[in-house]
VMD Tcl script that draws the C-alpha trace (Angstrom):
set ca {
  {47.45 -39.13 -35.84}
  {51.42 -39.77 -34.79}
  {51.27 -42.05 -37.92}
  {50.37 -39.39 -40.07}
  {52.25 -36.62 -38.89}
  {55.77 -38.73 -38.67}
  {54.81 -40.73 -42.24}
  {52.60 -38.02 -44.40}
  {53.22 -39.67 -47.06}
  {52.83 -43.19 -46.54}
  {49.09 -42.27 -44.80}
  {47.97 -40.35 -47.96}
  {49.35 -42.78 -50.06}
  {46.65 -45.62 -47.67}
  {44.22 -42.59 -48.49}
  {44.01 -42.73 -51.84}
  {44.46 -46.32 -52.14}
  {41.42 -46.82 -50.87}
  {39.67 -43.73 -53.27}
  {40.70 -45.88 -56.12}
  {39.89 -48.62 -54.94}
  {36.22 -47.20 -53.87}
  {36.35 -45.57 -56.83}
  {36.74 -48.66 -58.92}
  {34.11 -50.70 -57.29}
  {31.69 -47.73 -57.82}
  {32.90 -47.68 -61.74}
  {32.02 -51.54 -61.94}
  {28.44 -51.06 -60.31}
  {27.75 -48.32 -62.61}
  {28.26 -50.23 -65.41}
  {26.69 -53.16 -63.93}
  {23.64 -51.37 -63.83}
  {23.44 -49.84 -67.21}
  {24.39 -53.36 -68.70}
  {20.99 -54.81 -66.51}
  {18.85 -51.82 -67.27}
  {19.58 -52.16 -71.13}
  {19.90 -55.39 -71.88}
  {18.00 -57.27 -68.84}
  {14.82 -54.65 -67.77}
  {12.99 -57.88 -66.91}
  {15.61 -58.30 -64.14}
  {15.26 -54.15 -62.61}
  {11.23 -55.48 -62.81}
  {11.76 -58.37 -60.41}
  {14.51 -56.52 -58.32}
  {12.39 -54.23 -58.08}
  {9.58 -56.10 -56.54}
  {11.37 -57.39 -54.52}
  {12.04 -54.44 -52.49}
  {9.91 -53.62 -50.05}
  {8.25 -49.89 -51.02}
  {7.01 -49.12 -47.23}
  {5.60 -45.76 -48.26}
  {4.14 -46.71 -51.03}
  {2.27 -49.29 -49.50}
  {1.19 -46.88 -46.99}
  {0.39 -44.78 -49.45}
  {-2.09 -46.96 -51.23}
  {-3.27 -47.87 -47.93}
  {-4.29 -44.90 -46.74}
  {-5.82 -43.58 -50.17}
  {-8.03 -47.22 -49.91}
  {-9.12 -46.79 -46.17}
  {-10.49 -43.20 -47.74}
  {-12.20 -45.30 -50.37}
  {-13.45 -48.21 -48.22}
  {-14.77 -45.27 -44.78}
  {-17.97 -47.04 -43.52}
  {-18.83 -43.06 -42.62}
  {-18.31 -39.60 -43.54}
  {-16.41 -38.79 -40.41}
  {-14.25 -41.57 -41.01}
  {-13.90 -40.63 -44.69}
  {-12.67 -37.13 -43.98}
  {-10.35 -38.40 -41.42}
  {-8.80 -40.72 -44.26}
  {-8.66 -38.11 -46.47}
  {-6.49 -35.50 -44.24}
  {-4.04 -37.97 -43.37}
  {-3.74 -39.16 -46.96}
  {-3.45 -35.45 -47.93}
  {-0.68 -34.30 -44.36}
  {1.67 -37.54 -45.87}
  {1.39 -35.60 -49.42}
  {1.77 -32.29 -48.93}
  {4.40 -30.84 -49.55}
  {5.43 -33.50 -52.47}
  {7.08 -33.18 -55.66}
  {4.91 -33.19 -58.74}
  {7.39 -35.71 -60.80}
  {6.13 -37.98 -57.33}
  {4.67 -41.13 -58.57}
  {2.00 -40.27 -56.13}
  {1.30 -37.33 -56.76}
  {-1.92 -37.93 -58.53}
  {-3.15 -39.05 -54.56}
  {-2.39 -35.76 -53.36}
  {-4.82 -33.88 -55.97}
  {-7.55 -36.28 -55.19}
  {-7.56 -35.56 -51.44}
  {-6.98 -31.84 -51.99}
  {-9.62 -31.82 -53.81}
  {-11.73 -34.19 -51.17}
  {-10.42 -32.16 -48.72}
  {-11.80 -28.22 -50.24}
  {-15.30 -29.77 -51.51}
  {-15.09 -30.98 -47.92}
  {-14.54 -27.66 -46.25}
  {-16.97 -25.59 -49.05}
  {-20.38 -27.84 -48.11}
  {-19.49 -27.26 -45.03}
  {-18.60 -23.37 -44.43}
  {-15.66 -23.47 -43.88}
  {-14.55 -21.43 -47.09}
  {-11.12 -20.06 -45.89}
  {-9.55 -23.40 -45.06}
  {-10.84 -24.40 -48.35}
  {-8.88 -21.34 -49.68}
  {-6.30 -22.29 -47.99}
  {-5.57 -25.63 -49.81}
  {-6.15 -24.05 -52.87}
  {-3.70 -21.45 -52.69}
  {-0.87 -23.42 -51.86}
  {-1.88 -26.20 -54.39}
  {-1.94 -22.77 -57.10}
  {1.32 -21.25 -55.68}
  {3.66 -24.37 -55.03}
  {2.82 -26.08 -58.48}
  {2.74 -23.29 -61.34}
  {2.67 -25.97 -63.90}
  {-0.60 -27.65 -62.86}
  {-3.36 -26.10 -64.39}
  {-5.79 -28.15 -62.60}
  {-4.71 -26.27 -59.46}
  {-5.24 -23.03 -61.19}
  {-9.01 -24.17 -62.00}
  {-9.67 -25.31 -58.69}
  {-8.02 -22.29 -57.17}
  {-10.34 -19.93 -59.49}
  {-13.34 -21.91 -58.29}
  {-12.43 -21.81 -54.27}
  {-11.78 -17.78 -54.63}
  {-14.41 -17.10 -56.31}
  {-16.94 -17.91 -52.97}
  {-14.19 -16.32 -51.28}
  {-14.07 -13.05 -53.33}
  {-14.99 -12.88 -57.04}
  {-12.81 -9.40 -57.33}
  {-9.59 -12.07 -56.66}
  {-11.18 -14.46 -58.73}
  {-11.99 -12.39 -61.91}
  {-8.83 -10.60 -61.77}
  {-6.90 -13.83 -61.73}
  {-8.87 -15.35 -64.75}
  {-7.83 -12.53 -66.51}
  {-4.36 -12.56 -65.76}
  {-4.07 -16.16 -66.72}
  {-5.57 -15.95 -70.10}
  {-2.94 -12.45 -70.71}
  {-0.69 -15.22 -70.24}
  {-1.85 -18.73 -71.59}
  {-4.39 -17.74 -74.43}
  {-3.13 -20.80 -75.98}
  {-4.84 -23.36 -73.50}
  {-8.39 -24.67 -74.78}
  {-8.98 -24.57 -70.81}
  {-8.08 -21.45 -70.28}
  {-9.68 -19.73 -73.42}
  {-12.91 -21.30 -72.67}
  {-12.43 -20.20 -68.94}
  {-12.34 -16.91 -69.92}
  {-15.18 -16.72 -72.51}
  {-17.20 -18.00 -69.48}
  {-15.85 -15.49 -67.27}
  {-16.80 -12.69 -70.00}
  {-20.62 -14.38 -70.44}
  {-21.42 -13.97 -66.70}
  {-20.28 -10.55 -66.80}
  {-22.71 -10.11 -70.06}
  {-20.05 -8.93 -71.94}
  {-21.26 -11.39 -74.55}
  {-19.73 -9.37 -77.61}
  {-15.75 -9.81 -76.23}
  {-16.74 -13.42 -75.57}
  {-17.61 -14.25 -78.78}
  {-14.36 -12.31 -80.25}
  {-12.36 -14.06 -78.45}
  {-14.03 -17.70 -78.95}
  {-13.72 -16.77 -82.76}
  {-10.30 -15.11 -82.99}
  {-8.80 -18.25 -80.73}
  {-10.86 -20.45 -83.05}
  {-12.62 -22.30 -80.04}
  {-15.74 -22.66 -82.39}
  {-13.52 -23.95 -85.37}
  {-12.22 -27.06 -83.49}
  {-14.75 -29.69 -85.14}
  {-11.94 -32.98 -84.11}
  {-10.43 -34.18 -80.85}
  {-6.77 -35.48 -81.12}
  {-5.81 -38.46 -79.31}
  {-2.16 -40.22 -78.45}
  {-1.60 -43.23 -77.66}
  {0.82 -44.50 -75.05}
  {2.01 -47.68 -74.65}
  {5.12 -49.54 -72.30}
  {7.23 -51.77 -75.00}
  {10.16 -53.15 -72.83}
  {10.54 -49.82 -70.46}
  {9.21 -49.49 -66.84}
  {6.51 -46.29 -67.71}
  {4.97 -44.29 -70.00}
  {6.83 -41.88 -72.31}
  {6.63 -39.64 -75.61}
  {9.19 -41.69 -77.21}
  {6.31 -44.81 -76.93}
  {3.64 -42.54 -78.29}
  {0.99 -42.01 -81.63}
  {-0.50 -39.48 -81.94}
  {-3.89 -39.42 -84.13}
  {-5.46 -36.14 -85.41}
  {-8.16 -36.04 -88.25}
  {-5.92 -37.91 -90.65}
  {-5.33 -41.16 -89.34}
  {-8.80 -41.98 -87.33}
  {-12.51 -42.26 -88.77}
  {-14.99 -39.83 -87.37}
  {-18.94 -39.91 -87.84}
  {-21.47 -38.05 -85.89}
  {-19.23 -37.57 -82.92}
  {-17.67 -41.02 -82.94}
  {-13.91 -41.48 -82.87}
  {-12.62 -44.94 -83.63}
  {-8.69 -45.69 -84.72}
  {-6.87 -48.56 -84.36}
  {-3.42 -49.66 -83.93}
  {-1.65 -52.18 -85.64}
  {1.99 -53.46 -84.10}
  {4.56 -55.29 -82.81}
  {5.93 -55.05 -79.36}
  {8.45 -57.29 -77.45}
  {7.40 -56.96 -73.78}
  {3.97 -55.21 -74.06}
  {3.00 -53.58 -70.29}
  {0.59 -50.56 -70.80}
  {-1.59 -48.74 -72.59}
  {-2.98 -45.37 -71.84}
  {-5.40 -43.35 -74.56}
  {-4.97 -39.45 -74.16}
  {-7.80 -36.62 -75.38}
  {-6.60 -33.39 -76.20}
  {-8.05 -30.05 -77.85}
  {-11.36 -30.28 -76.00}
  {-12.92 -28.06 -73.76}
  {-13.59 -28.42 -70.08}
  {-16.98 -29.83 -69.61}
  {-17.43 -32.09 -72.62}
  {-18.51 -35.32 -72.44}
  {-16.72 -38.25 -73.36}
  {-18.90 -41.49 -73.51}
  {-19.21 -45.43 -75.00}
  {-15.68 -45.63 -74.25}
  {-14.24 -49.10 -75.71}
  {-11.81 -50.37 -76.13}
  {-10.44 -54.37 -77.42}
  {-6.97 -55.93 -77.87}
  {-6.94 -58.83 -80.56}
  {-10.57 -58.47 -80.03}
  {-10.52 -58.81 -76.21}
  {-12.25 -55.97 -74.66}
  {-10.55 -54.22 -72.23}
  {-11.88 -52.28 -69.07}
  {-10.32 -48.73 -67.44}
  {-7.52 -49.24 -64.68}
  {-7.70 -45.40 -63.88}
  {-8.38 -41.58 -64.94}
  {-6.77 -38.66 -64.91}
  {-8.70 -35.16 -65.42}
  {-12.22 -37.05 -65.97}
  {-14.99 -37.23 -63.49}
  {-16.64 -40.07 -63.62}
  {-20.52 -38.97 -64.68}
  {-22.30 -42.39 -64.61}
  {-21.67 -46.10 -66.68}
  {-19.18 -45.79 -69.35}
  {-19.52 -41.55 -69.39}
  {-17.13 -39.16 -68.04}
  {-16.99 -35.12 -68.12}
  {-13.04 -33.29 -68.81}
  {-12.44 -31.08 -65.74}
  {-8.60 -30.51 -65.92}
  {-6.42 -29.86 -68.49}
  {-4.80 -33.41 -69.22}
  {-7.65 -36.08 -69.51}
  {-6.36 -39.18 -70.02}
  {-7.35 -43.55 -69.63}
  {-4.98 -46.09 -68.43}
  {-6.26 -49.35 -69.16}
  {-6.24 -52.42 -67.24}
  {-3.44 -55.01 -69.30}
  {-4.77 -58.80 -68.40}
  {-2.32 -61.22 -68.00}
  {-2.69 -62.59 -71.25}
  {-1.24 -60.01 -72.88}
  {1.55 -58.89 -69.89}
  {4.98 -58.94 -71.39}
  {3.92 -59.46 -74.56}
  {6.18 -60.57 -77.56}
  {4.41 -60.62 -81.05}
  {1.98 -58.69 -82.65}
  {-1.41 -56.89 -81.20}
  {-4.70 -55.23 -82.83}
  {-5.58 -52.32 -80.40}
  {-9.09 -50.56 -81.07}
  {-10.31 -47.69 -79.46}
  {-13.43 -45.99 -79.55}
  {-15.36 -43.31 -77.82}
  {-18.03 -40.65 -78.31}
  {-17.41 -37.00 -77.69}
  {-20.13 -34.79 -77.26}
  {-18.07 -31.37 -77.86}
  {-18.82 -28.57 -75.20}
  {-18.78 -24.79 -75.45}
  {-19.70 -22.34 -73.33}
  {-20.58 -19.53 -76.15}
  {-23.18 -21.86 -77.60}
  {-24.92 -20.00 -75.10}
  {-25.44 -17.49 -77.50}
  {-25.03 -19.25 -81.21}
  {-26.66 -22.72 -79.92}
  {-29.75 -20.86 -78.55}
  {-33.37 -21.78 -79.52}
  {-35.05 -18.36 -79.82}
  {-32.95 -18.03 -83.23}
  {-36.01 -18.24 -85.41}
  {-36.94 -17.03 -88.99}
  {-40.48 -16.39 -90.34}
  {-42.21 -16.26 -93.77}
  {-45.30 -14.21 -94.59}
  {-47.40 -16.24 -97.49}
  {-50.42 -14.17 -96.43}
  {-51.39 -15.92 -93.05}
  {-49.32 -13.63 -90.94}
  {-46.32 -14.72 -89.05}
  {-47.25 -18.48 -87.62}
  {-45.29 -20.69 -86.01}
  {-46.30 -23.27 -88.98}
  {-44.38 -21.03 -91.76}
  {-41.11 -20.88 -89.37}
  {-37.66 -22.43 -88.50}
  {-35.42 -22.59 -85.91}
  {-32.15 -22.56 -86.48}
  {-28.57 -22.43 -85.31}
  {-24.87 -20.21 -85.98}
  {-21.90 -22.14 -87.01}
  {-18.74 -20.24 -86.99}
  {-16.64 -19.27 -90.13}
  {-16.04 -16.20 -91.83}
  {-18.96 -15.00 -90.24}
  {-21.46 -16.75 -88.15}
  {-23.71 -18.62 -90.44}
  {-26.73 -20.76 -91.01}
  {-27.41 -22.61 -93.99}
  {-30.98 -23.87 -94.32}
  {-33.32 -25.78 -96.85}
  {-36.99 -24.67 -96.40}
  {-40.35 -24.45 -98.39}
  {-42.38 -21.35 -98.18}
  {-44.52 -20.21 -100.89}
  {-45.58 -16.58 -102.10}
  {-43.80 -14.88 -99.41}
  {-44.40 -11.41 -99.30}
  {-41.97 -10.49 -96.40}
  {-40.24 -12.01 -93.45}
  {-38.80 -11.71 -89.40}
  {-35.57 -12.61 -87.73}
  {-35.88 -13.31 -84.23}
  {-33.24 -13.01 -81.80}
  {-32.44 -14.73 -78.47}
  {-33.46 -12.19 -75.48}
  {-29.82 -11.43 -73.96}
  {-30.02 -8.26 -72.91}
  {-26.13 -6.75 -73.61}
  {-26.02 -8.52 -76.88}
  {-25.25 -6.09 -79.47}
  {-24.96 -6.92 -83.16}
  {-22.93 -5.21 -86.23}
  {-25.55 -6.45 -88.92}
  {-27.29 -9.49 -90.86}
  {-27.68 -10.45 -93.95}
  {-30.39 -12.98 -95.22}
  {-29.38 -14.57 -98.66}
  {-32.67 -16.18 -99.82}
  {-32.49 -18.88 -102.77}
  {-28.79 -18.04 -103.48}
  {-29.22 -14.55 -104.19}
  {-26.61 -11.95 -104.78}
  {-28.58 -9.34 -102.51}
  {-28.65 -9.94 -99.15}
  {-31.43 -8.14 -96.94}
  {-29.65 -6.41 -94.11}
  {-30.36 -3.87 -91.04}
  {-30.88 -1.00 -93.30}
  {-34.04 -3.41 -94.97}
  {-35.54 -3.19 -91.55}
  {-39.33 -1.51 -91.41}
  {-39.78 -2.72 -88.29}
  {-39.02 -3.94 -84.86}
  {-38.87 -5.00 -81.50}
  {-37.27 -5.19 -78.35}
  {-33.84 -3.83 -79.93}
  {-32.52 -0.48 -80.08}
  {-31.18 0.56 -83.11}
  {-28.41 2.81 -84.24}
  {-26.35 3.59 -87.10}
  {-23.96 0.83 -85.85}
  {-25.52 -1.47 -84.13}
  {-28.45 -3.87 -82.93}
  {-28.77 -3.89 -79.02}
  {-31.21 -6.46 -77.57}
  {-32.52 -4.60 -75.25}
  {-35.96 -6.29 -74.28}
  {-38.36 -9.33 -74.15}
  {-38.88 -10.66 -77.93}
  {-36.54 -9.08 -80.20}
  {-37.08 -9.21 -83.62}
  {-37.13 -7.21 -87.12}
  {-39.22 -7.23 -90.15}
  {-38.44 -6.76 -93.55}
  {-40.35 -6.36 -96.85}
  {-39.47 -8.58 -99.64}
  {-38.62 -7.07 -103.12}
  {-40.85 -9.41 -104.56}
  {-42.78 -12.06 -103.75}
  {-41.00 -15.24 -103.86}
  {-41.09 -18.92 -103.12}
  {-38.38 -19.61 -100.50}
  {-36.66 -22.54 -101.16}
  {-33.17 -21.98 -99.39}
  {-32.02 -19.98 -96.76}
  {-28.74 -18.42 -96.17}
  {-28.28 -16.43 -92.37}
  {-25.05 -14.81 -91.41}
  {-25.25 -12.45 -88.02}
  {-22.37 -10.52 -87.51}
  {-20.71 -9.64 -83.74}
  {-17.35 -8.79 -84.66}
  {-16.88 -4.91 -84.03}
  {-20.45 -4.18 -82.45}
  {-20.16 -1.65 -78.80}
  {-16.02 -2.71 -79.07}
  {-14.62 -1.38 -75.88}
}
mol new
graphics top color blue
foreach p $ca { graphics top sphere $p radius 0.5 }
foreach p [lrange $ca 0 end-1] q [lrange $ca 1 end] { graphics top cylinder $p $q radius 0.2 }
display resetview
């Protein structure tokens, strides 16, 4: 201190010395370490490893205990623990991932067992402290629901006001507007977000080329153009040449929540390869898993062989996808029937089932074979609240369609000037031919569109 206040100078001249000199030291390790990240990532690897991660390893250890629990008791235990060290974590966390699994543990764990508010609990601070998790959101819609469907329902709505772009969401909401049997808004809104019209999954592919972890710059993606589809099965391949191969991770996008992805396989050079992990699937039974979140992804387990690979690789993936919708409540149904009159009545014989498929209007093409019809019924599915616009039945490519105002007679529906309402067991209508005729093709469009609009 007498130094400094007798010499001012020659002390803050020391001072700054030794800033430069820090500062230098600090400029040379920065470089150092770009130089070795660049040009030597081998080097971070084993630097890496070397470095003890304590909570990482206690971490995994915990999140195996929960695994390995000889009992339920023990299991829960596990899981709390696992879920107090998480809590209050980041979401860019490399962990992360272990925290939804035992919040989820953890509120399944409290909802088979009563205890529905500390359930609630978990889910509304998973919802409110990461907005940009929609898997939160879905659990948090499920847990309030049992809690109070008023807080539930409202917040469904909300969130599709907000993120009508989400497949998840959309479909949320159409499900949300079935149970409420407003079955006319649900399928408006399934076919003005084109939900229906989504016939193809896209997929991207992720690999780890010289880098530590996955990332968009090391991605492919594959939509209808560049991967072979045939009666639900997706297969692509990719052909290329990496310099320190690490990873591999296959992700499924634009399906809904609830589908069923299944025969998953996958081969490098030929080799096949088994799953390391999941992300947004629940695992169903052998080789089949369901979508519950919003991004469902594999990572595959890399064998030695082909760890820090240099050269070329044949990667071929596979899978089937079983595309799930929760309107095919009403277009999917199996009470959707048609019947010809050849003079033997109405019989199941002289009949077809059939099924909607969305486009302009939502349509069923058929190829039948009845003879000498004199006239014909359309049966509808019994959902009471279903209210449609009008028909039209195109027989043998016609011109004229037969429509509502063709009706002579019916059953359980009330009609109007605008509308069809099924209102009781065994709907259907009958119509009188112009003519007899020999049926040979069948054309059925029902329309919903702008029926009982709110």
């Amino acid at each position: 201190m007498k130094t400094f206040f007798y010499r001012p100078k020659y002390t803050i001249y020391n001072i700054l010395f030794l800033i430069g000199l820090l500062s230098l030291f600090m400029s040379f390790l920065a470089l150092g370490t770009v130089i070795l990240w660049k040009y030597y990532p081998k080097t971070i690897d084993e630097i890496e490893r070397l470095i003890p991660d304590l909570y990482g390893n206690n971490i995994k250890s915990l999140y195996k205990s929960a695994q390995e629990s000889e009992n339920k008791e023990e299991e829960f235990k596990n899981y709390f623990q696992l879920y107090s060290e998480l809590e209050n974590v980041s979401r860019l966390n490399k962990y992360y991932n272990y925290r939804r699994i035992s919040a989820k543990y953890l509120i399944s764990y409290y909802l088979v067992h009563k205890q529905n508010n500390k359930a609630f609990k978990i889910a509304e601070k998973w919802e409110r402290n990461y907005p940009n998790d929609f898997d939160g959101k879905f659990v948090y819609i499920d847990v309030s629901s049992k809690i109070d469907r008023n807080i539930s329902n409202t917040y469904i709505k909300n969130l599709y006001n907000k993120h009508s772009d989400i497949q998840e969401v959309k479909d949320l909401y159409v499900t949300y507007l079935l149970e409420h049997n407003d079955y006319n808004k649900a399928l408006r809104v399934s076919k003005s977000n084109d939900i229906l019209n989504q016939k193809y999954a896209d997929f991207q592919v992720f690999y780890i080329d010289n880098t530590k972890s996955f990332s968009g710059k090391q991605s492919i993606v594959y939509s209808k153009n560049n991967f072979n589809f045939s009666q639900g099965v997706y297969s692509l391949s990719l052909n290329k040449k990496f310099t320190n191969f690490k990873g591999l991770r296959i992700d499924i996008d634009s399906i809904a929540n609830g589908t069923s992805i299944s025969k998953i396989s996958l081969t490098i050079n030929r080799k096949k390869i088994d799953i390391e992990n999941l992300n947004d699937l629940e695992n169903i039974k052998d080789n089949q898993y369901k979508k519950i979140g919003i991004d469902p992804y594999f990572v595959f387990n890399i064998p030695k062989q082909f760890q820090n690979y240099s050269g070329i690789l044949n990667i071929s993936f596979s899978c089937e996808i079983l595309r799930y919708n929760s309107i095919n409540k009403i277009l999917q149904n199996g009470e959707w029937q048609f019947f010809a009159n050849t003079g033997k009545g109405f019989n199941e014989k002289e009949s077809i089932q059939f099924k909607l498929k969305n486009g302009d209007k939502f349509t069923s093409n058929t190829i039948v074979d009845f003879k000498d019809s004199s006239n014909i019924r359309l049966d509808f599915p019994f959902i009471k609240g279903l209210y449609i616009d009008d028909f039209e039945i195109i027989i043998n490519n016609d011109k004229t369609a037969y429509s509502k105002k063709d009706i002579i007679s019916a059953n359980g529906i009330k009609r109007t000037e605008k509308y069809l309402a099924i209102d009781n067991n065994d709907p259907f209508v009958i119509i009188n031919l112009r003519e007899k005729t020999d049926i040979k093709n069948l054309k059925i469009q029902v329309i919903f569109n702008g029926a009982k609009d709110e």
